[in-house]
TITOR-326801 format. One record per residue (C-alpha): y, z, x. Coordinates in steps of 0.05 Angstrom, whole numbers, padded with zeros to 5 digits, always signed. Layout:
BEGIN
YZX ...
//
This chain:
BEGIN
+00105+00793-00063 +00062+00759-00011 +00094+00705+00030 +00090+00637-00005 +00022+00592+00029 -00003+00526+00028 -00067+00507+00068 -00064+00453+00111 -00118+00452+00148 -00177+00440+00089 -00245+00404+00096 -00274+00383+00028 -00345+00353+00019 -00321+00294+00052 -00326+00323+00118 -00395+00297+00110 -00448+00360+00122 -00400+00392+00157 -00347+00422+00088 -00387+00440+00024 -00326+00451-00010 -00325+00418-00076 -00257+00378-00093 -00251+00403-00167 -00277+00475-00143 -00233+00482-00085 -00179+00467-00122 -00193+00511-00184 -00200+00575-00124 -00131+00540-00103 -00108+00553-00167 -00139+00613-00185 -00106+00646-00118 -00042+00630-00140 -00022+00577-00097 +00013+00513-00120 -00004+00462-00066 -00062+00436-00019 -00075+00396+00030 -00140+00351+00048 -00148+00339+00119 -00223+00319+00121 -00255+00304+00195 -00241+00226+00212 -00250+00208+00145 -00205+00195+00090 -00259+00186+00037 -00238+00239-00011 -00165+00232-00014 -00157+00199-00086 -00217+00238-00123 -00168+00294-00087 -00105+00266-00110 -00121+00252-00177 -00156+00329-00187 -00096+00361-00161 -00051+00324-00200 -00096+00350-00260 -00088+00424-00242 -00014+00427-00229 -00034+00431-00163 +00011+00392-00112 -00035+00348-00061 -00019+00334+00011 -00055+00279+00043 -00082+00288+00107 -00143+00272+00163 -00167+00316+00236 -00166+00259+00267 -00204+00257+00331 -00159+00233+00389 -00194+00205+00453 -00193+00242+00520 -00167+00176+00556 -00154+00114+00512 -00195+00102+00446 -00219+00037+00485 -00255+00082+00543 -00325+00095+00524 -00368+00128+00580 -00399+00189+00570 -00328+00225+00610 -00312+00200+00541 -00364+00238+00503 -00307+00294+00481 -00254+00283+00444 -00193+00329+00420 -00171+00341+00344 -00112+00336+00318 -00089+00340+00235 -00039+00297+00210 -00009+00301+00147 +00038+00245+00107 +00106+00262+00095 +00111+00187+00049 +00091+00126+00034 +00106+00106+00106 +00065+00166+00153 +00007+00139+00092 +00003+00071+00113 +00006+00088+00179 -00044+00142+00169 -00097+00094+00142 -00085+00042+00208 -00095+00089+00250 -00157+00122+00215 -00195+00042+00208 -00171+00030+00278 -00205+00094+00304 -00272+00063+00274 -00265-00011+00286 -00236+00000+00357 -00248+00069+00380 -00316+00083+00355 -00357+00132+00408 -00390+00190+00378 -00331+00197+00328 -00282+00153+00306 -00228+00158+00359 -00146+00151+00353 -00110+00151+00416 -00040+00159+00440 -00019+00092+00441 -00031+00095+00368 -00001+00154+00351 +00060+00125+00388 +00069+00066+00356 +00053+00094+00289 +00074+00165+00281 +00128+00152+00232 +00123+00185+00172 +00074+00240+00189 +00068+00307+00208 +00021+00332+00264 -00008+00406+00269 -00041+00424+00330 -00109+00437+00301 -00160+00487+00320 -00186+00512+00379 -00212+00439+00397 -00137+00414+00393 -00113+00373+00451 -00065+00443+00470 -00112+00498+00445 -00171+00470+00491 -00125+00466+00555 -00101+00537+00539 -00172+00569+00524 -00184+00533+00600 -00127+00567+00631 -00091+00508+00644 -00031+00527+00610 +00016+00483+00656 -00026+00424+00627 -00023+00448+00553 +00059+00455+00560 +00056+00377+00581 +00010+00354+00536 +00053+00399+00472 +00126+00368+00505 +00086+00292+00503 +00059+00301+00430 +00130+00338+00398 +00165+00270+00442 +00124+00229+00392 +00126+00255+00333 +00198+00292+00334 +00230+00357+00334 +00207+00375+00264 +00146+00344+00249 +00098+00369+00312 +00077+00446+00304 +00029+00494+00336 -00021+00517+00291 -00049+00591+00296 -00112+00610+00271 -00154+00669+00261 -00224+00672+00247 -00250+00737+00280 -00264+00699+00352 -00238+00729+00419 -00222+00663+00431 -00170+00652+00371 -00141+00716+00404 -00131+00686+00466 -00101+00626+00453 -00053+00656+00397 -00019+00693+00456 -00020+00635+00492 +00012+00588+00437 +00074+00654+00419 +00091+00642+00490 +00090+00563+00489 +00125+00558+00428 +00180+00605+00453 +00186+00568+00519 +00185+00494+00481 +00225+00509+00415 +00157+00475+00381 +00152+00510+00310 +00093+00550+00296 +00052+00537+00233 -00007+00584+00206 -00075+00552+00184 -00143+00576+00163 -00202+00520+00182 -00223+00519+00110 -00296+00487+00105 -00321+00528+00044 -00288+00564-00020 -00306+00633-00015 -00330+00680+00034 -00399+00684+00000 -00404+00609+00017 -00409+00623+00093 -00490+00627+00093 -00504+00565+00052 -00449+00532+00095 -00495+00550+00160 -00556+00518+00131 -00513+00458+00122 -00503+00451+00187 -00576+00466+00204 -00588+00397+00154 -00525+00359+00194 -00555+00375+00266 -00636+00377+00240 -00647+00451+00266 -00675+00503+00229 -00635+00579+00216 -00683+00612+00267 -00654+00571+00326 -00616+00606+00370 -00577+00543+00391 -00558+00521+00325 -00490+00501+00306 -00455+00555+00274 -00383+00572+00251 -00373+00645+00281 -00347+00708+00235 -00357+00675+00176 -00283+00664+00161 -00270+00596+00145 -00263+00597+00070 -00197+00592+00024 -00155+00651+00046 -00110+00684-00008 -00039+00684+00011 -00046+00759+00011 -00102+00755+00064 -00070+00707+00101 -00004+00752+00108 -00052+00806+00129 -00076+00764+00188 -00016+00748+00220 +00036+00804+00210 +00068+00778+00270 +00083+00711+00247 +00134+00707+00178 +00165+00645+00194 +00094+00609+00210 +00070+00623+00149 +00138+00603+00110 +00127+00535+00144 +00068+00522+00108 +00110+00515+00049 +00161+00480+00080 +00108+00427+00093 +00086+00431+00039 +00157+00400+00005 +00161+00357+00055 +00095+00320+00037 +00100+00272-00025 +00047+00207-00022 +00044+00183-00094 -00008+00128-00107 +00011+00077-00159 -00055+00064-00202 -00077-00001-00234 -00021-00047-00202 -00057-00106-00189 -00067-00129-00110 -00114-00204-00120 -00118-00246-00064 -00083-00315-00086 -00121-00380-00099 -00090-00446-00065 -00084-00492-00127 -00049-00571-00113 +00015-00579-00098 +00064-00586-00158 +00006-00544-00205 +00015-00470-00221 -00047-00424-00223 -00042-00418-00301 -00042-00501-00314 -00093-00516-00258 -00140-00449-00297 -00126-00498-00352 -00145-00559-00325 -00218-00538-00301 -00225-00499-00368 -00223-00565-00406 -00263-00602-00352 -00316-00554-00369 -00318-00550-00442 -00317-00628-00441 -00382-00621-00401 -00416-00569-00434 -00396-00591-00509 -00398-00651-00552 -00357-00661-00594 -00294-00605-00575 -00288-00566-00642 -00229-00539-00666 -00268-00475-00667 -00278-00482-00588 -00205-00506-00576 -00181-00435-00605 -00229-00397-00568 -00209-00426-00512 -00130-00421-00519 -00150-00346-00537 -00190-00326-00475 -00142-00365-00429 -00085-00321-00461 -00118-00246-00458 -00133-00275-00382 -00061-00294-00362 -00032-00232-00393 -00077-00187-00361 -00064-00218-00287 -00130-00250-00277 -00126-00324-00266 -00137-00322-00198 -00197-00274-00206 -00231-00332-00252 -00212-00392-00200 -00234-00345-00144 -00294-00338-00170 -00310-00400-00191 -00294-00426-00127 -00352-00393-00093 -00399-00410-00145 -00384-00479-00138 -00389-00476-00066 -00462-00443-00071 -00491-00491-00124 -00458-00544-00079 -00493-00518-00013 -00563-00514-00059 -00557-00431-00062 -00589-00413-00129 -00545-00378-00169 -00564-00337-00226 -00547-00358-00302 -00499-00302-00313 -00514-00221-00328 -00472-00168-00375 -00406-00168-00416 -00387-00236-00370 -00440-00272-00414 -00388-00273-00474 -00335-00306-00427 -00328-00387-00456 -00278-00392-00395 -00332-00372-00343 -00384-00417-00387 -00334-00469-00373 -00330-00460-00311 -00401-00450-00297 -00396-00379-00266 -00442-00362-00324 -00502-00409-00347 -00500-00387-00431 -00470-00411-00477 -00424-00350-00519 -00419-00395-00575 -00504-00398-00593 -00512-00328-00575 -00449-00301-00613 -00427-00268-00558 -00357-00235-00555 -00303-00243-00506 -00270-00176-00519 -00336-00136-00490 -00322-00165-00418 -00244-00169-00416 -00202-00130-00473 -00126-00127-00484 -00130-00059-00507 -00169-00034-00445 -00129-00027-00378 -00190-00050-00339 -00212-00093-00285 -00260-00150-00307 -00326-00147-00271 -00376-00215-00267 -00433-00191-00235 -00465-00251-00200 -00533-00266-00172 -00560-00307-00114 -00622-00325-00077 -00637-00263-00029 -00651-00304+00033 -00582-00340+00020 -00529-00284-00010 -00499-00276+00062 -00479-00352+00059 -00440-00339+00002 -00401-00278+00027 -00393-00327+00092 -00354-00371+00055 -00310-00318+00012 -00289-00282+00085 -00281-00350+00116 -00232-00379+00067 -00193-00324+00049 -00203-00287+00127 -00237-00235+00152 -00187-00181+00147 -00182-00190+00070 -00258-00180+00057 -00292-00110+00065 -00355-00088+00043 -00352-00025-00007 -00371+00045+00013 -00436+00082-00026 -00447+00149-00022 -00518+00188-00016 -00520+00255-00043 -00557+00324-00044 -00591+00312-00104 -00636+00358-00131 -00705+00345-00106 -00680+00322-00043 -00637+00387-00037 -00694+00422-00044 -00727+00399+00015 -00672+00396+00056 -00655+00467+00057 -00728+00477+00052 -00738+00453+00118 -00676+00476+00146 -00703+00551+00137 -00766+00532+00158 -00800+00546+00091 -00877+00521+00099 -00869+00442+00077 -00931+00457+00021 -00893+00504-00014 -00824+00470-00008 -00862+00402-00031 -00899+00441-00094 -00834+00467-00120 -00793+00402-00103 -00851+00373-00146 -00833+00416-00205 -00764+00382-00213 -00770+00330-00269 -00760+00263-00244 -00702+00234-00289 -00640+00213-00285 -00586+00261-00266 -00630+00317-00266 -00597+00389-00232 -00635+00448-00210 -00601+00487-00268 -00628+00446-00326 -00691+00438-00290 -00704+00518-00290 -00695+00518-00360 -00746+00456-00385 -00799+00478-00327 -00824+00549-00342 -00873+00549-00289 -00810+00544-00238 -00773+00593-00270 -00826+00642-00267 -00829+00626-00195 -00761+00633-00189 -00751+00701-00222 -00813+00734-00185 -00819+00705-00117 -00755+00722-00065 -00766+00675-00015 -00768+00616-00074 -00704+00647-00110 -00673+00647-00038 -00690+00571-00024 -00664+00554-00107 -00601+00596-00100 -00586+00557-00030 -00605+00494-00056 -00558+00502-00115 -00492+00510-00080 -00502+00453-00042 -00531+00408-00095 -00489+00348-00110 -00458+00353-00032 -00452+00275-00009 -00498+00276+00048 -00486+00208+00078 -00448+00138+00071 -00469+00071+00071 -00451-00001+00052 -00464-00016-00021 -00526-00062-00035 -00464-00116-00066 -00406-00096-00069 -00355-00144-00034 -00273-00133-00035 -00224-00186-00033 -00146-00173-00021 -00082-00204-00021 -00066-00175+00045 -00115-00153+00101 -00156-00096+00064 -00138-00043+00114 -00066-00041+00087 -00089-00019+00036 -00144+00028+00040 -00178+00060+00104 -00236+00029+00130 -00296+00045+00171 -00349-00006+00214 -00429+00011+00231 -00456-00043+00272 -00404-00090+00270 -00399-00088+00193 -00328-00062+00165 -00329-00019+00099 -00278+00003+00055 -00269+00090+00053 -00267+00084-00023 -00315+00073-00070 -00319+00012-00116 -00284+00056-00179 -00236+00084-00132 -00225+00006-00107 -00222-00019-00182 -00168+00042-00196 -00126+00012-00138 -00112-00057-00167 -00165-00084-00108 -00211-00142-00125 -00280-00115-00137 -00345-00167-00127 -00417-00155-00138 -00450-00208-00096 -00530-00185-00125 -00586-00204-00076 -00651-00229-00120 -00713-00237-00103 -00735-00274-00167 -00695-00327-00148 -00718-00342-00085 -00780-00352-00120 -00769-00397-00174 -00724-00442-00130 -00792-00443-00081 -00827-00463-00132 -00784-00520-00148 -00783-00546-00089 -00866-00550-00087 -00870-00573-00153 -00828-00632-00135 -00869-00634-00079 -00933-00640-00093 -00920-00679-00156 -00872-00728-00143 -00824-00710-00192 -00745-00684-00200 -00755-00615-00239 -00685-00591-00243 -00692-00510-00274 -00622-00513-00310 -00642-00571-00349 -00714-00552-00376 -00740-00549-00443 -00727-00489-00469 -00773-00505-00529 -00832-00518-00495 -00899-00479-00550 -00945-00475-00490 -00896-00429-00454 -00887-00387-00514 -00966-00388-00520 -00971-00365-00450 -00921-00306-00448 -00956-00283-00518 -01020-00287-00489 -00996-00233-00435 -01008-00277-00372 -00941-00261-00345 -00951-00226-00279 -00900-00244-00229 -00852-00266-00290 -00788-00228-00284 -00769-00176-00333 -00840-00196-00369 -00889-00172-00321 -00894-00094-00326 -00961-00070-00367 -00923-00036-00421 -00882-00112-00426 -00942-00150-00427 -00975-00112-00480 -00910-00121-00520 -00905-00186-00514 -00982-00202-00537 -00955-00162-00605 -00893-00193-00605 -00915-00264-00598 -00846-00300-00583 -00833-00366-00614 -00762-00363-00580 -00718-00353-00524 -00675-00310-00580 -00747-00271-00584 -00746-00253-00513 -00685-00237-00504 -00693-00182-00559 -00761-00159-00533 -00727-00143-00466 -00663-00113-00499 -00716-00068-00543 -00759-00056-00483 -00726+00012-00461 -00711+00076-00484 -00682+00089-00547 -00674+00014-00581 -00762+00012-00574 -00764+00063-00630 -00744-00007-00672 -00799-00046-00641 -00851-00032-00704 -00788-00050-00747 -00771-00114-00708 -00844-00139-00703 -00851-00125-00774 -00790-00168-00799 -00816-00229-00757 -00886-00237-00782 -00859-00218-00858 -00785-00233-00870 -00793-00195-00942 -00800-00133-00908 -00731-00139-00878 -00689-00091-00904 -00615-00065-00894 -00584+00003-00887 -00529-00037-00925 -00511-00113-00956 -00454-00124-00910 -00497-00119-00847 -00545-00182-00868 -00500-00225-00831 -00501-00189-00766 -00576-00162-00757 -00605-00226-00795 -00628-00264-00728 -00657-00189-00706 -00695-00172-00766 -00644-00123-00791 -00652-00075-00726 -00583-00065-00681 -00610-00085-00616 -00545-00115-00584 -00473-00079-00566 -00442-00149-00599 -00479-00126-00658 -00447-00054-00648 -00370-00087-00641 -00388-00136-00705 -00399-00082-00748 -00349-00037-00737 -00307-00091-00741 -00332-00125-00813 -00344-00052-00839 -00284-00016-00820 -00238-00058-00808 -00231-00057-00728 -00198-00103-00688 -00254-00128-00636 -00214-00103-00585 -00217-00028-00603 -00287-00045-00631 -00306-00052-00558 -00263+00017-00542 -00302+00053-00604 -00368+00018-00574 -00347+00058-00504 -00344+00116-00533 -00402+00121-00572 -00445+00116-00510 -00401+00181-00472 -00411+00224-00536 -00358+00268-00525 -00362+00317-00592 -00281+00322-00601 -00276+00243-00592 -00340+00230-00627 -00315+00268-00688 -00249+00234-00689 -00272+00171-00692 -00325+00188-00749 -00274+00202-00785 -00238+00131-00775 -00285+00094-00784 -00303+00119-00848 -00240+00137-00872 -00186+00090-00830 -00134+00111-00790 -00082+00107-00839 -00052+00039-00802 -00087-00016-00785 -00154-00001-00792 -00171+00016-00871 -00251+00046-00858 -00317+00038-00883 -00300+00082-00947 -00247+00037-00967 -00280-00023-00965 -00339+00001-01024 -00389+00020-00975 -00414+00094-00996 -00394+00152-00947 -00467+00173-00937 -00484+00098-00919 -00424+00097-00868 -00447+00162-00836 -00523+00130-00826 -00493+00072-00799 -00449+00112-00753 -00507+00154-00728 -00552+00095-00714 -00500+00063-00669 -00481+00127-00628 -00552+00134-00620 -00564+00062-00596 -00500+00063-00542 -00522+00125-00510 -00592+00104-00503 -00563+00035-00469 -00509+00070-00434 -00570+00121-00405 -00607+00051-00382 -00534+00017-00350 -00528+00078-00307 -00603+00074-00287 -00600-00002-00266 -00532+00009-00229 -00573+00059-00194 -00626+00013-00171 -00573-00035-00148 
//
């Protein structure tokens, strides 16, 4: 029986161009090898550690969260280019605690200690060690570099200074062998130290790919990190080819000499439990008046709104109301509604146009109310449970529009009122996709750019697109692929690091708000001045953080120019929320196909639509640009049809007449989706919406078992289509049509999320 081994000393693909090890494949080998825990110690960066955490915890795999960090030479403050080198150094949480501190120190070695890397220094490690455990590192450790100098004396003072900090059992030596004279060296070096200091010894390998056959793509990596090409004699390169996911077999084999160092990995190992608590709301809090709690003043401005956007107050609105304002305090948002009220408000006061509302948000009568959205739910039918459900552990999301030239105003305000430490903006994440992989590794073996651009050229341009599926719908690839080597060479590369993130930056609008300053709560990093979150926005939303999407558009800008010249140059107070929305000549206009420059309307393929649609209404154009896309157009001829001749109208089945009347009998709306299942089956709207979800993910096992509710009930609550007299062959059409709707909208979501 080999000795039991954990790793602690792994770079994933978060080690930016620098580890191509994939989190769920690394793990799987982690598995696969036997070994029941892992660590993540990515370099300066702590962007992978949930997508890590939660894929361990998947696999029965125990994760240990970690970061090299990269520790000045002097003080992370000192940056002259003495400064230029800096030592590494893992640590590794223990708890809670050694996390927290973990994450300070990692945002503080961007915001403050930024040169080259993201530097730590020993000032911080002093006044935040607790908690964690510190490994040596590799051979550009702060002891390993002093002894591969020869100036052991030094490396025996710097070792007694960093066990001081940290404490007898939580500093260690790490020894490493990949095949380098070097490693040799300092091994020697680092059995005497740690017999003359009493430091423990722990074993590593400096994982930065899976398996040993992943050494040569890993090199032309690092030929894309550093722009050289494989034929440069300089280029960066990890020596022996040894830096993959050891068995523990292999790694017993390596260091005979060492039992106890390679027990210790274990004993780590126990000694590290982070657990992150998902979900657990963390909202900054709105100041509401004295004497008022957030729930009565919600309240308060809720009616103020509905008295100024309705007359009279129905009954029907009055229950609404109470409804929404229930699901809203239940779930924990009132201060995400006042919140963002607050900075709408403070836009349209400061003359910032603001956009009249966009998504699920739309069927919000509290954000109508409040005038976060400009449309009314009520004469649209939209529904509430879309944008916030009971039955969906979710956070809400309003995504809101401004001028372009005036967003930053905006975000001003939100950082100025509720400070600067408690708004980020929200990493993003470029990756090795597969056209661009193609001429990135193209390049980096200095492949002639015609040929690399000709076969990057074959890869069909649509959405999430891989070099696999593209081989199989492009035969003319393939057969290059089978019969030319150097081509199969370049594909075969290009494939194992496909997918690879290849570079962060700040999302186009995301914006975070917290309770408490952001970097308690998640790392952070800066570029120019500008502090980012480490986590993504869905990683962020997991977390319980406040997630804003403060959209920049153009379209905007230009109607509020135009405005401003019309009441100009002729004299007059055109206000654009209070126009006629009945106006023929417009209608004639936008039929006529004169609607360059008209957003959403403009596009050839829109304007020729248009000229057949021949809208009469705003309801008309909202349907041509819901139709307008993939998948719902095939009911264009149907929904053109049913306007100019209302007997041709017909129904798959009575009981939809209600719900696809105003469209002409086509299901061009996700409302329409969540009505039906709802007045066929029997759904509650709120697992209408769920059922709505996962008709667009199509997920054959899920897919199937909801078929089979929705036609035939669940046997509870909801009694099915069959039950209530509509035929099973009817349901089934029905069924179909909607699954084939949602993924065709869900296909277009992804695609404009994209473009954001």
């Amino acid at each position: 029986m080999p000795v039991p081994f954990t790793h602690l000393h792994v770079h994933t693909e978060y080690s930016l161009l620098d580890g191509s090890a994939k989190i769920k494949h690394l793990l799987a080998r982690t598995k696969e090898l036997g070994m029941n825990s892992l660590a993540i110690t990515d370099h300066g960066v702590m962007y992978g550690v949930i997508d890590f955490y939660k894929a361990a915890k998947d696999m029965g795999i125990k994760p240990i969260i970690g970061c090299e960090v990269y520790l000045a030479s002097r003080t992370r403050k000192d940056k002259e280019p003495i400064d230029a080198r800096s030592n590494h150094l893992v640590l590794l949480a223990k708890n809670q605690t050694g996390y927290q501190n973990l994450i300070h120190m990692v945002s503080t070695a961007f915001t403050e200690g930024f040169y080259h890397k993201p530097r730590i220094d020993y000032e911080l490690l002093e006044n935040h060690h607790e908690g964690l455990i510190a490994l040596g590192a590799c051979l550009a450790g702060p002891v390993s570099r002093l002894l591969l100098e020869d100036q052991y004396e030094k490396a025996k003072e710097v070792a007694l200074r960093l066990k001081d900090i940290f404490g007898e059992d939580n500093f260690y030596l790490e020894l490493q062998d990949h095949g380098m004279k070097e490693q040799a060296k300092v091994n020697q070096l680092t059995l005497r130290l740690a017999e003359e200091t009493g430091i423990a010894l722990v074993v590593t390998n400096d994982v930065h790919y899976i398996t040993e056959e992943d050494a040569h793509p890993h090199e032309v990596l690092l030929c894309i990190q550093t722009g050289k090409t494989m034929e440069d004699e300089d280029r960066m390169i990890y020596e022996g080819g040894q830096y993959f996911l050891k068995s523990p077999e292999e790694m017993e084999k390596l260091f005979p000499y060492a039992k106890e160092a390679l027990l210790n990995t274990q004993k780590i190992a126990e000694r590290c439990n982070v657990e992150f608590v998902f979900h657990e709301l963390k909202l900054p809090v709105f100041d509401v008046p004295d004497g008022k709690t957030s729930e009565d003043f919600l309240r308060e401005r809720c009616y103020e709104g509905l008295a100024k956007r309705y007359e009279p107050i129905t009954q029907e609105l009055k229950e609404r109301m109470e409804y929404e304002l229930g699901v809203i305090i239940q779930m924990g948002f009132v201060d995400y509604f006042l919140i963002t009220g607050d900075f709408i408000k403070y836009a349209k006061e400061q003359g910032i146009p603001v956009g009249p509302g966009r998504g699920s948000a739309a069927g919000s009568l509290v954000a109508y109310a409040l005038e976060i959205t400009n449309i009314d739910p009520i004469r649209y039918q939209l529904l509430f449970e879309r944008f916030l459900n009971p039955e969906r552990v979710s956070m809400p999301d309003i995504d809101i529009d401004f001028c372009y030239e005036r967003r930053q105003e905006v975000i001003d305000y939100v950082i100025s009122k509720y400070g600067e430490d408690r708004v980020a903006q929200i990493v993003t994440f470029g990756t090795l996709a597969a056209r661009g992989v193609i001429r990135d590794v193209g390049r980096a073996i200095n492949m002639p750019y015609q040929e690399v651009d000709r076969i990057a050229k074959m890869i069909p341009n649509e959405l999430k697109i891989t070099i696999h599926k593209a081989l199989e719908m492009n035969a003319e690839l393939r057969d290059l692929y089978e019969s030319q080597e150097e081509v199969k060479y370049l594909i075969d590369i290009a494939r194992k690091l496909e997918g690879l993130p290849r570079h962060s930056s700040m999302h186009a609008a995301g914006v975070v708000i917290s309770k408490a300053p952001v970097g308690e709560y998640v790392p952070l990093s800066a570029s120019e001045g500008v502090v980012t979150t480490q986590f993504p926005m869905t990683t962020l939303e997991e977390l319980g953080l406040l997630k804003m999407d403060f959209l920049g558009l153009r379209t905007l800008t230009v109607i509020d120019n135009a405005v401003k010249l019309v009441n100009k140059n002729h004299k007059i107070q055109l206000d654009i929320e209070k126009i006629d929305y009945d106006d023929k000549k417009v209608y004639e206009l936008i039929a006529s196909g004169a609607t360059e420059g008209v957003f959403q309307l403009e596009s050839a393929g829109m304007k020729s639509f248009m000229k057949e649609l021949a809208p009469s209404s705003m309801e008309d154009i909202i349907a041509g640009i819901s139709l307008y896309r993939p998948g719902p157009m095939d009911f264009i001829p149907k929904y053109v049809q049913g306007k100019r001749d209302k007997n041709s109208i017909t129904y798959t089945h009575p009981s939809l007449e209600p719900i696809l009347k105003n469209t002409y009998g086509c299901i061009v709306y996700q409302e329409q989706v969540m009505q039906i299942v709802r007045d066929l089956a029997g759904y509650s709207l709120g697992r209408s919406d769920l059922l709505r979800r996962a008709m667009g993910k199509k997920k054959t096992e899920v897919m199937n078992k909801e078929r089979h509710i929705f036609l035939n009930g669940d046997g509870e609550s909801i009694p099915g289509c069959i039950k209530k007299g509509i035929p099973k062959e009817i349901a089934e059409k029905i069924f179909d049509d909607m699954v084939d709707l949602q993924s065709m909208l869900l296909i277009n979501l992804m695609l404009q999320h994209m473009l954001w």
